[in-house]
PLY file of the C-alpha trace (Angstrom):
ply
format ascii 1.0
element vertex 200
property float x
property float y
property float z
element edge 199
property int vertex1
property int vertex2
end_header
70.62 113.27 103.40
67.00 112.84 102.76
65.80 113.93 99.54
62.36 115.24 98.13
59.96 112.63 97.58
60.75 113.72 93.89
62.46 115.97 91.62
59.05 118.08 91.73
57.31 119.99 88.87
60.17 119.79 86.17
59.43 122.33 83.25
55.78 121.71 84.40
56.29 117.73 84.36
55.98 115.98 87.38
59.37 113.77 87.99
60.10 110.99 90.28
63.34 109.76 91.98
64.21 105.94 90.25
66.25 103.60 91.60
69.89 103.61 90.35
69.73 107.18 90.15
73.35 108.84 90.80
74.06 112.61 92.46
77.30 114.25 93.41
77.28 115.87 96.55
80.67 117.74 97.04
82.56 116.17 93.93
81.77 112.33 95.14
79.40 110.42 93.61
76.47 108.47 95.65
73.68 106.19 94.18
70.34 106.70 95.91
68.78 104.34 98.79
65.17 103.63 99.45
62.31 103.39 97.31
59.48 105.40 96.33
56.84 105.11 98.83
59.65 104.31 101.87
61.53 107.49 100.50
65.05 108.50 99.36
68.31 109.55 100.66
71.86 109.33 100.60
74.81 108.41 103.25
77.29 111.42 102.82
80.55 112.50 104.58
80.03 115.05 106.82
80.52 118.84 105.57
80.40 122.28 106.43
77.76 122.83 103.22
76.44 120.46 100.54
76.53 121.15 96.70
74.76 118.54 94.64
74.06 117.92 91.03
71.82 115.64 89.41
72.58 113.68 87.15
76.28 112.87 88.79
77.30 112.04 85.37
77.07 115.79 84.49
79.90 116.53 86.74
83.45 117.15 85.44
87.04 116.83 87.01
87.23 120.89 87.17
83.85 121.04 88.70
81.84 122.29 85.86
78.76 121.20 84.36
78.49 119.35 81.36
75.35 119.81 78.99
75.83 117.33 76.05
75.56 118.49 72.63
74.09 114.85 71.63
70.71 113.80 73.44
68.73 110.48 72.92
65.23 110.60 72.39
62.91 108.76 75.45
59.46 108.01 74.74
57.24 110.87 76.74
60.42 112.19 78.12
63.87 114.04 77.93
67.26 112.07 78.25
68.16 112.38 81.99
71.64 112.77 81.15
70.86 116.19 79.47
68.69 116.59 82.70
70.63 119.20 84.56
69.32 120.13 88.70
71.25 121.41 91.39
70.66 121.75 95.06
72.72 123.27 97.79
71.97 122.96 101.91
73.99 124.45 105.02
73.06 121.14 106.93
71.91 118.10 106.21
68.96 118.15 107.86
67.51 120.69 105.39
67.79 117.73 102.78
68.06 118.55 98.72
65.86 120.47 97.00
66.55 120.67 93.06
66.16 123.04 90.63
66.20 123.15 87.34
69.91 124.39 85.37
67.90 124.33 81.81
64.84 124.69 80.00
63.11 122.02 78.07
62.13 123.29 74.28
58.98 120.57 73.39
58.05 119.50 69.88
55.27 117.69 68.64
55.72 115.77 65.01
53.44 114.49 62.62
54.08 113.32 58.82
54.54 109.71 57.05
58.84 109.70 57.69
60.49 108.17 60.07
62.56 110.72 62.00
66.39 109.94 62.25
67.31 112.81 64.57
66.65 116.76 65.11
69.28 118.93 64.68
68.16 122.62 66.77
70.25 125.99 66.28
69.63 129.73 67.21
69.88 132.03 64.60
72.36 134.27 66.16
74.98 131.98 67.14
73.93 131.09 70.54
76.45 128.32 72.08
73.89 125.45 72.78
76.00 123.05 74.85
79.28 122.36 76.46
80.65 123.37 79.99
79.81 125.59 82.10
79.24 126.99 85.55
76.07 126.32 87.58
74.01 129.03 88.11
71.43 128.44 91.12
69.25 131.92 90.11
69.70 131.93 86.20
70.39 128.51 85.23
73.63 127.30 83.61
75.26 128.55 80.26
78.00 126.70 78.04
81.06 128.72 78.53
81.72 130.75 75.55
85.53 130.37 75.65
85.85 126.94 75.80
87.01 124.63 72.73
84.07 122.11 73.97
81.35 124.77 73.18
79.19 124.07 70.44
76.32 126.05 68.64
74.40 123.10 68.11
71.99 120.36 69.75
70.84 116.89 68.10
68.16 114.63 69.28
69.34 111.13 68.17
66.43 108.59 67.67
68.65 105.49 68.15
66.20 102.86 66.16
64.00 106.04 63.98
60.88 106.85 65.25
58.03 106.67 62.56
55.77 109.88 62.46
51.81 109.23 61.76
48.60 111.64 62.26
49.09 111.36 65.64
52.03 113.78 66.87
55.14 112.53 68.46
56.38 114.41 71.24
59.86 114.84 71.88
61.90 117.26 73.90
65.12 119.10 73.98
66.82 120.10 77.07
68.42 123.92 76.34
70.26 126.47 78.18
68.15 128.98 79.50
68.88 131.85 77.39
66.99 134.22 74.70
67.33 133.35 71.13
67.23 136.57 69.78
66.62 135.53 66.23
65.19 132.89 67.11
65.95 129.47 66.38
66.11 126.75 63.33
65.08 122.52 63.40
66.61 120.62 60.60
64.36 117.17 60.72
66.04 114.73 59.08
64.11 111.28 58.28
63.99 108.71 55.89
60.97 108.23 53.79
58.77 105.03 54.33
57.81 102.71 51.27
55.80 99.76 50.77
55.74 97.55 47.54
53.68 94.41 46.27
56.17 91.90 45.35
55.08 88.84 42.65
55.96 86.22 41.94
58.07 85.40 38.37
0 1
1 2
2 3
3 4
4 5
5 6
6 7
7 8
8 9
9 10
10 11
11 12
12 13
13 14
14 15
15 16
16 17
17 18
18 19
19 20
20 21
21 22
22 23
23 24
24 25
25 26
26 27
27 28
28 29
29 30
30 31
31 32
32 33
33 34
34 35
35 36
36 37
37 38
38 39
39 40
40 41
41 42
42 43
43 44
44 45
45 46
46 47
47 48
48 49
49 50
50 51
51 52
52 53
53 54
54 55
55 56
56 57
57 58
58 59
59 60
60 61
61 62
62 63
63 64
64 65
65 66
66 67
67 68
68 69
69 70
70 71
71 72
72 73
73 74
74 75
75 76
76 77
77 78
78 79
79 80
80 81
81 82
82 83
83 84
84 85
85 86
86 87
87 88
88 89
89 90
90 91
91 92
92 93
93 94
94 95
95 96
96 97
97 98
98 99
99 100
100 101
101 102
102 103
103 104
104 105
105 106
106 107
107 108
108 109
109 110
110 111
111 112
112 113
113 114
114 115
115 116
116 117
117 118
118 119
119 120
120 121
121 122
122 123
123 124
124 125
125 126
126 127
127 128
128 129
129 130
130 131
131 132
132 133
133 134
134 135
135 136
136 137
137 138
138 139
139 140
140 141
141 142
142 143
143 144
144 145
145 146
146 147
147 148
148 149
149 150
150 151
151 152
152 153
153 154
154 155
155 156
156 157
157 158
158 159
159 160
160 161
161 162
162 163
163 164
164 165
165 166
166 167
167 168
168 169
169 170
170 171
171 172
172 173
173 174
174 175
175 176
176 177
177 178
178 179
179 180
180 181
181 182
182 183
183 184
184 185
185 186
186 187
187 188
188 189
189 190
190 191
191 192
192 193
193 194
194 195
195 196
196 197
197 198
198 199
């Protein structure tokens, strides 16, 4: 299967293919070949269609997808494990196209804190993450019913990130859905200090 020479125009952000990346293709997991400017593809058994998800990861043993409630902040990015695409093709010589299962909510910080994580929820109880069924034409949505469904999403800044004049972007990946009320960030962060210290 070849694949596009990259993900494409991702919530208006140009993504590349990276070596080591994983997709499922029919339930079975395959780790790209190629490079960048030779191309990329995968080796897959031979099938009467092709269903594949990016990242592989996302994948779970009753063939749902999995958008984690816990996401780690990436410098100028979103964590690709949040990163939810599909693609489907009749033959392989179509190759994959992906698509996007989410939306990407963007912030941009500023302040003298250092920011420990973001916790985001919608203001009418929208379920935020979880499992839940692909949806090639309206993107995926955690599954209501399930005990793994949560009404929450937190961007964990593993080592703090410290906020100056200058904004810090960061990103969310969401389910593509209306927040009808809207929707509430609690920013938690510890304060920076500095002291003089003398000598007794």
């Amino acid at each position: 299967f070849c694949l596009s020479r990259g993900l494409g125009d991702v919530y208006k952000r140009q993504v590349s293919w990276e070596a080591g990346d994983k997709i499922s293709v029919n339930g079975t997991t395959y780790t790209l070949q190629g490079s960048e400017s030779e191309g990329w593809y995968v080796d897959v058994a031979e099938a009467a269609s092709y269903e594949a998800v990016y990242p592989a990861s996302a994948v779970r043993s009753d063939g749902l997808l999995m958008l984690p409630a816990v996401q780690h902040y990436t410098a100028g990015s979103f964590d690709a494990a949040a990163h939810l695409m599909t693609a489907s093709a009749q033959s392989v010589g179509e190759g994959l196209q992906f698509r996007n299962q989410c939306a990407l909510l963007k912030l941009s910080l500023t302040g003298a804190a250092t920011v420990e994580r973001i916790v985001l929820t919608g203001n009418n109880g929208e379920y935020l993450a979880g499992p839940g069924e692909r949806n090639d034409t309206a993107g995926m949505v955690p599954d209501q019913t399930s005990m793994e469904a949560v009404r929450w999403i937190r961007l964990d800044f593993d080592e703090g990130a410290a906020l100056t004049s200058e904004p810090l972007v960061c990103y969310l990946v969401v389910p593509v859905q209306e927040f009808a009320k809207g929707f509430s960030l609690e920013i938690h962060t510890c304060l920076l200090y500095t002291s003089d210290a003398a000598d007794e």
